[in-house]
C-alpha positions as a printed NumPy array, in Angstrom:
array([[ -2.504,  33.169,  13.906],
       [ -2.705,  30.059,  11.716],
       [ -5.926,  27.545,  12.923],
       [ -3.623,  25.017,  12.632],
       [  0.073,  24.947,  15.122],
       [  2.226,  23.499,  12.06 ],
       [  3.568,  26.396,   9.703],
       [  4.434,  23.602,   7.324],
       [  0.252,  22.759,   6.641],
       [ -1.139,  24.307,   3.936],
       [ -3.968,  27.008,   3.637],
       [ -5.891,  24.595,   0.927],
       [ -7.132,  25.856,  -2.625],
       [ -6.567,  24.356,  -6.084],
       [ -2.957,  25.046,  -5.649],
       [ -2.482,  22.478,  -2.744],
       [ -3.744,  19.849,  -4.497],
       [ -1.481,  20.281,  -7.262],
       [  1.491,  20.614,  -4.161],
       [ -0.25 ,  17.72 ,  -2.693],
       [  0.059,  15.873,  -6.183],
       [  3.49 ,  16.667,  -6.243],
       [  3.973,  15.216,  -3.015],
       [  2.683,  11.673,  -4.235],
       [  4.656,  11.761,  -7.009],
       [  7.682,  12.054,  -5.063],
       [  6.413,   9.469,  -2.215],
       [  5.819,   6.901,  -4.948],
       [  9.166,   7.63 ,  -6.648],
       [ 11.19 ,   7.504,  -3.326],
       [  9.132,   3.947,  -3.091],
       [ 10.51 ,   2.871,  -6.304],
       [ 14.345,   3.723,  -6.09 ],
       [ 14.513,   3.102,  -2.025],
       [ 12.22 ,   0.072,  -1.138],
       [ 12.425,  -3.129,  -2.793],
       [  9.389,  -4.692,  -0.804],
       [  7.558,  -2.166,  -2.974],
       [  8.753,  -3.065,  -5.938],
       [  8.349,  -6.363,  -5.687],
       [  4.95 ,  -5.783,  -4.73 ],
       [  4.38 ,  -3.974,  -7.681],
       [  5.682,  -6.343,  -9.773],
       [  3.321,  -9.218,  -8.508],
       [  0.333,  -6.463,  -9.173],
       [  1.816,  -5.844, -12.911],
       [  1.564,  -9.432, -13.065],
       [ -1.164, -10.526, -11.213],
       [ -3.654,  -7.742, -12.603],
       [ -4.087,  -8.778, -15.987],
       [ -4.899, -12.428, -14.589],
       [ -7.608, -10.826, -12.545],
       [ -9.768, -10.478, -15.61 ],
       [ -9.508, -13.747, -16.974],
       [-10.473, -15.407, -12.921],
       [-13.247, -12.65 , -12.377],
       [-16.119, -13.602, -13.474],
       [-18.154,  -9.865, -13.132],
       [-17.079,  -6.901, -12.642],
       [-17.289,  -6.769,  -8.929],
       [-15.254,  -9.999,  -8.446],
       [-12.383,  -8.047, -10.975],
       [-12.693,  -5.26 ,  -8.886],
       [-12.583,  -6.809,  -5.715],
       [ -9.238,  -9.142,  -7.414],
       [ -7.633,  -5.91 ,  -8.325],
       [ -8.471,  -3.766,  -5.015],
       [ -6.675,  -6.824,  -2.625],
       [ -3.653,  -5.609,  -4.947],
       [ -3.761,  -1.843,  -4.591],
       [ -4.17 ,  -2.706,  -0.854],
       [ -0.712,  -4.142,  -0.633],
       [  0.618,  -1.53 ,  -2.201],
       [ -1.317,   0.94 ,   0.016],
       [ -0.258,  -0.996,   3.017],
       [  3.616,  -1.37 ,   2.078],
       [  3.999,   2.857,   1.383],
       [  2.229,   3.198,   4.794],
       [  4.594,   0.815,   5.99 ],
       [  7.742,   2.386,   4.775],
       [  6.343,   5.862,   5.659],
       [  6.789,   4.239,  10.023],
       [  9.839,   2.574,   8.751],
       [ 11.454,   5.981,   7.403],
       [ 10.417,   8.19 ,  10.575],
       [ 11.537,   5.873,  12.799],
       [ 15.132,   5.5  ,  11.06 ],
       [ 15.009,   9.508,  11.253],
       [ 14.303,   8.864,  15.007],
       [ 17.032,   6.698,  15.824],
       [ 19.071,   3.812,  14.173],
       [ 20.02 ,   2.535,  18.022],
       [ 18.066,  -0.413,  19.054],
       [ 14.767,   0.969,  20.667],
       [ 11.536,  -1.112,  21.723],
       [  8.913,   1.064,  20.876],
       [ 10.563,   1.946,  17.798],
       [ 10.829,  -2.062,  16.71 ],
       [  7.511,  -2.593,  17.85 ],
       [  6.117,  -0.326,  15.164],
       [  8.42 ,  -1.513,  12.855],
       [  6.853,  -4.932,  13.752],
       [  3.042,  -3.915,  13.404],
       [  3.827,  -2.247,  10.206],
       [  5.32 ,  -5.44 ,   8.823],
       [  2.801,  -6.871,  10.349],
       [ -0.018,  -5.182,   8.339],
       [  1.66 ,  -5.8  ,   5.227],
       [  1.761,  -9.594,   5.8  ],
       [ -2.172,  -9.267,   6.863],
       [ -2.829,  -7.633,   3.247],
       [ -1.015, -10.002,   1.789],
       [ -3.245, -12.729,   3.318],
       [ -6.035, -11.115,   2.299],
       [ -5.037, -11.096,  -1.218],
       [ -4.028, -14.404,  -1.164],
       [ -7.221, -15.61 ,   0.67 ],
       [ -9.536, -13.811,  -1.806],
       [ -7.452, -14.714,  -4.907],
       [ -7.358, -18.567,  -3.738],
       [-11.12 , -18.093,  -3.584],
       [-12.225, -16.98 ,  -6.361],
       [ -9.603, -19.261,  -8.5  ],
       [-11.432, -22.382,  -6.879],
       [-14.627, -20.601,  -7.63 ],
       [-13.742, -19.885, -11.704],
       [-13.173, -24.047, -11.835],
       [-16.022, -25.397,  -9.333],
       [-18.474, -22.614,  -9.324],
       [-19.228, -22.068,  -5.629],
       [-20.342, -18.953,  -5.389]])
């Protein structure tokens, strides 16, 4: 009997990751045609990531610019991963349903703070040298 109750997990090895790679591929391509948050998140990082090494001024402040990005990203797929289930679920009105709907949009606009925030910061800092 398999350790785990799922038949659908994997046994592990070098061949799951490359299954496991596949995966991703597919999860970021169902991103790009289906979600248009996403994209337009991505589009702001395509943007906004060359600027990060002109208002970084070190490597960790670039990386730190340039993480806040991947973030949103991160935080939008995870997003429309609970938005995606819970359409599978049910399209009728449900309230547990909408409230994770909610906290996942919820956690996206928190990210994008963040980002904002840090990016604010460290644009005041380039000019006035605060930090």
């Amino acid at each position: 009997m398999s350790p785990h109750p799922s038949k659908h997990k994997s046994k592990g090895g070098f061949r799951r990751v490359f299954k496991a790679g596949g995966y991703s591929l597919s999860g970021l391509r169902a991103a790009l045609r289906y979600e248009a948050a996403f994209r337009q998140e991505l589009l702001l990082v395509l943007i906004l990531a060359p600027i990060a090494f002109w208002i970084g001024q070190g490597a960790l402040q670039i990386i730190l610019l340039l993480s806040s990005l991947v973030l949103v990203l991160i935080v939008e797929l995870l997003n429309s991963a609970i938005e995606a289930v819970a359409d599978a679920v049910t399209l009728e009105n449900n309230e547990l349903i909408g409230r994770a709907k909610d906290l996942g949009s919820a956690a996206v606009m928190v990210s994008l703070l963040l980002a904002v925030a840090l990016w604010i910061t460290l644009l005041i800092n380039k000019w006035y040298n605060f930090f």
